[in-house]
C-alpha positions as CSV (number, residue, x, y, z in Angstrom):
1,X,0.0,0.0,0.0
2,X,1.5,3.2,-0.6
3,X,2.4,6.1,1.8
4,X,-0.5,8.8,2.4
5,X,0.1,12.3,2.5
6,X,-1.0,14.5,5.2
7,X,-1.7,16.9,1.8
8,X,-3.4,14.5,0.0
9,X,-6.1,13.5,2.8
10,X,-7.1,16.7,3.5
11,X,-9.4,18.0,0.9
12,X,-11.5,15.2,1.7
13,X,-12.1,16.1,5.1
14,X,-11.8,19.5,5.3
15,X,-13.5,20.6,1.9
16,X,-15.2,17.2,1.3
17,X,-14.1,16.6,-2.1
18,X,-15.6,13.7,-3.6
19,X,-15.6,12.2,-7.4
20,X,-17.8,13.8,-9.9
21,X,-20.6,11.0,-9.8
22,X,-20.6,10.5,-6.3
23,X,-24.1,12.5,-6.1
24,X,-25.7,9.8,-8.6
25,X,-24.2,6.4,-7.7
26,X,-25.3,7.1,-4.0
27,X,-28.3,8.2,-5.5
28,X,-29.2,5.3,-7.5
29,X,-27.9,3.0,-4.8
30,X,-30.6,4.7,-2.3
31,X,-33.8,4.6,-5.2
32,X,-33.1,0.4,-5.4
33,X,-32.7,-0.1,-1.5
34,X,-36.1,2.0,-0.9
35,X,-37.9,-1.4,-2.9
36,X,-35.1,-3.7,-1.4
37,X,-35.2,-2.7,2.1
38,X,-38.9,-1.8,2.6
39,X,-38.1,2.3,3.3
40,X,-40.5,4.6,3.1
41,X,-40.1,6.3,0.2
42,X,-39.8,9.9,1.2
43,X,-39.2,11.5,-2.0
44,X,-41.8,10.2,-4.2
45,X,-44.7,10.5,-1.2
46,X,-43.5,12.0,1.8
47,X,-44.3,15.7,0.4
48,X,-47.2,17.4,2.0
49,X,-50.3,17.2,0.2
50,X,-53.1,20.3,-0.9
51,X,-54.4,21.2,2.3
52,X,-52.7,18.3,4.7
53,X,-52.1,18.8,7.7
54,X,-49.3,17.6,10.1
55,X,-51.0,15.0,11.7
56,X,-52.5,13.6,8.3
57,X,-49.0,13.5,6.7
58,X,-47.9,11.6,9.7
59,X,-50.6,9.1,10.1
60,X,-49.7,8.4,6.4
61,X,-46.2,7.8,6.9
62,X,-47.3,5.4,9.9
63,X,-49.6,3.2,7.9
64,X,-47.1,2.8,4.9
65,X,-46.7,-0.9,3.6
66,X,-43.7,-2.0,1.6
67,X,-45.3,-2.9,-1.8
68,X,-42.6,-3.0,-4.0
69,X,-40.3,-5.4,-1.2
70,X,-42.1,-8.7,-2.0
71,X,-41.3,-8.5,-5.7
72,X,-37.4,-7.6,-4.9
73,X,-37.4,-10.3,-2.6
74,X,-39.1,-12.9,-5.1
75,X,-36.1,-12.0,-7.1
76,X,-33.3,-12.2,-4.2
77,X,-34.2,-15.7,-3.2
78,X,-34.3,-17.3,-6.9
79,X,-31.1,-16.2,-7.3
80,X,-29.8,-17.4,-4.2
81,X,-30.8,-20.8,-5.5
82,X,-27.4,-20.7,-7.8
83,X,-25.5,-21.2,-4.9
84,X,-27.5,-24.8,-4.0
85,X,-26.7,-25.8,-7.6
86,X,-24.9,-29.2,-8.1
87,X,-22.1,-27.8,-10.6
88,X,-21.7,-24.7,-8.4
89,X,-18.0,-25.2,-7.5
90,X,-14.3,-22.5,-7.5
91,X,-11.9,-24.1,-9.6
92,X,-8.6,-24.4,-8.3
93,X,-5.0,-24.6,-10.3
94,X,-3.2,-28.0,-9.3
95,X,-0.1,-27.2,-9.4
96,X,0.3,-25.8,-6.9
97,X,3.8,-24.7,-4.5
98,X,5.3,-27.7,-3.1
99,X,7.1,-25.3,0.0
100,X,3.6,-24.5,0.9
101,X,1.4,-26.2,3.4
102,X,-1.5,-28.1,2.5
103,X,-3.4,-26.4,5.5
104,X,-2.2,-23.1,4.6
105,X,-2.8,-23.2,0.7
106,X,-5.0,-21.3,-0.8
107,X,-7.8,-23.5,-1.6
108,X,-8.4,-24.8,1.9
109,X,-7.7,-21.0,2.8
110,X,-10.4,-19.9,0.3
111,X,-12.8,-22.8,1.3
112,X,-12.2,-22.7,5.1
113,X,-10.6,-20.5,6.5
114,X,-12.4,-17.4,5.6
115,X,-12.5,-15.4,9.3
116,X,-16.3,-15.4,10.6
117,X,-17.9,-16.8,7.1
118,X,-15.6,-20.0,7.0
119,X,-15.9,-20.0,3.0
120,X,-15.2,-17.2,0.1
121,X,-18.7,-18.6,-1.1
122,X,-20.2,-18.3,2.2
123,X,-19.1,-14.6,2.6
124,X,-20.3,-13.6,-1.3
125,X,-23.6,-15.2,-0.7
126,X,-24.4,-14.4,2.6
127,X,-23.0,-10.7,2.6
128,X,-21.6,-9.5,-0.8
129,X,-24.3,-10.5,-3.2
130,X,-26.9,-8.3,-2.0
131,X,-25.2,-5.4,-1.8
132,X,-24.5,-6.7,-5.8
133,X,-28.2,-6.3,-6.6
134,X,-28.6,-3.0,-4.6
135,X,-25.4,-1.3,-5.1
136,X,-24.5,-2.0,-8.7
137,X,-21.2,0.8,-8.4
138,X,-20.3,-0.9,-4.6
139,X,-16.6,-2.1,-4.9
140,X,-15.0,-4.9,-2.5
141,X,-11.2,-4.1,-0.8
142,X,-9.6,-7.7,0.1
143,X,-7.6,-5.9,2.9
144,X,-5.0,-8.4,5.7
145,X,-7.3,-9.5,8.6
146,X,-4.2,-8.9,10.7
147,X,-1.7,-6.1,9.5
148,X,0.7,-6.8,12.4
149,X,1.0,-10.5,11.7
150,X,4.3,-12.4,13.0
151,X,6.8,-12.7,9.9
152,X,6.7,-16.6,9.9
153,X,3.0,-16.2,9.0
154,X,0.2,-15.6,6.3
155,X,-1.5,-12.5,5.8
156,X,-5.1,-13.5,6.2
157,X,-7.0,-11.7,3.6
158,X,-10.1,-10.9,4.0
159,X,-12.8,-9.0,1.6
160,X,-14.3,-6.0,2.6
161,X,-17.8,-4.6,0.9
162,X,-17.4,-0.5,0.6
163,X,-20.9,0.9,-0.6
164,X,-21.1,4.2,-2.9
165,X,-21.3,6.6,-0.1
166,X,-18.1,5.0,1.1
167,X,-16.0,5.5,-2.2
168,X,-14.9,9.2,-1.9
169,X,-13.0,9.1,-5.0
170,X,-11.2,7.3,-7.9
171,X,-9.1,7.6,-11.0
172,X,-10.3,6.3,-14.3
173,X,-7.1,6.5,-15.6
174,X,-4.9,3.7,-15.8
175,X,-7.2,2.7,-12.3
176,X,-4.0,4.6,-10.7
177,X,-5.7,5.3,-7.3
178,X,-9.0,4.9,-5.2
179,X,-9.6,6.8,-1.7
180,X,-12.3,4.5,0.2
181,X,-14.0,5.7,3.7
182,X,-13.0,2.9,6.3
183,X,-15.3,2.9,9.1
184,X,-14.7,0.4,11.3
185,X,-18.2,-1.0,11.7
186,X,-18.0,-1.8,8.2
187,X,-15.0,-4.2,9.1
188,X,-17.3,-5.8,11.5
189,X,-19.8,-7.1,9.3
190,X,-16.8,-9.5,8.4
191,X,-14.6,-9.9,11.1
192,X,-17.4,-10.0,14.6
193,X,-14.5,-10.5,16.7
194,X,-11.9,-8.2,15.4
195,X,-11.2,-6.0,18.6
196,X,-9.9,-2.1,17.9
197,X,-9.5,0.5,20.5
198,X,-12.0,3.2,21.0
199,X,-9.4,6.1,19.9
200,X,-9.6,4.3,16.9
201,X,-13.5,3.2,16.4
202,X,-14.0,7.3,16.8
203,X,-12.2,8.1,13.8
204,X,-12.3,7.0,9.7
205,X,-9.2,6.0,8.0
206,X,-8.7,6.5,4.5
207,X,-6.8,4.5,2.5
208,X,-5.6,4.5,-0.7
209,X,-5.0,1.6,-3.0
210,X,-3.6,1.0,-6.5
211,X,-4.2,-2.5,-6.8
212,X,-7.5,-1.7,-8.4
213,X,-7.1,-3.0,-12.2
């Protein structure tokens, strides 16, 4: 990972600079999770109508039913019938290094030893693929699970979902750079028992990455 200016960081928090579509991918990302999630839909019938009063306005908002979720979730659990399929399987290269570990290569990595989720397929079906359906400009960071591990082991990747309102800017470019919003409960929807002091838990980290291809 490369070195961070104090220069660099700045304009994002002090002037909140963000990329030129930020606006419209959280945007979009918001107008599918109204339908996926159930929310009331404040911007197509949350404005006062002719003549209503307060307590009108409010009794509608408490009596709103979710039409739209049944047909999003109709559509969310066929596709997560692809995962129960017989040839549903990660194909693995065979030759594979003979100074590494069977316990420590990356297939039984990738099919156990995923932190919380046990699996790569467990975490993209039980976490990543909805935020697939919902968040089509969503990107995932595979980021160590430990960045202070001992030499004589592994760094144990692990993927990390960041959401549109979390991707504060990006090059198209060459794919040179990409500044992501780290917030620490985000890390938690992957690793529940990953412990971080409070000092920390107060305060996002950006990171930049140029691994992004």
């Amino acid at each position: 990972m490369p070195s961070v200016s104090t220069s660099f960081i700045l304009p994002y928090i002090q002037s909140n600079v963000r990329h030129s579509q930020y606006t419209v991918t959280c945007d979009k990302a918001h107008e599918i999770n109204v339908h996926a999630s159930g929310l009331y839909p404040e911007n197509l019938i949350g404005e006062r109508r002719p003549g209503e009063g307060d307590e009108i306005k409010a009794y509608r908002k408490k009596i709103f039913v979710a039409k739209t979720k049944p047909t999003f979730n109709k559509i969310y659990n066929s596709l997560m019938k692809i995962p129960r399929s017989p040839d549903m399987t990660i194909m693995f290269d065979e030759d594979s290094s003979s100074t590494i570990p069977e316990d420590e290569s990356l297939k039984n990595y990738i099919d156990t030893g995923i932190p919380t989720w046990g699996s790569l397929t467990a975490w993209y079906w039980g976490i990543c693929f909805r935020y697939y359906l919902i968040d089509a400009n969503a990107v995932v960071l595979t980021m160590p699970y430990n960045f202070e591990a001992p030499d004589n082991e592994y760094l144990r990747p692990v993927p990390v979902v960041f959401t549109s309102d979390n991707i504060i800017d990006y090059t198209d470019k060459n794919s040179s750079f990409m500044v992501l919003l780290f917030i620490v409960k985000l890390f938690f929807q992957c690793i529940r028992n990953h412990r971080i002091s409070n000092a920390i838990e107060l305060m996002p980290a950006f990171i930049a990455s140029s691994v992004y291809k």
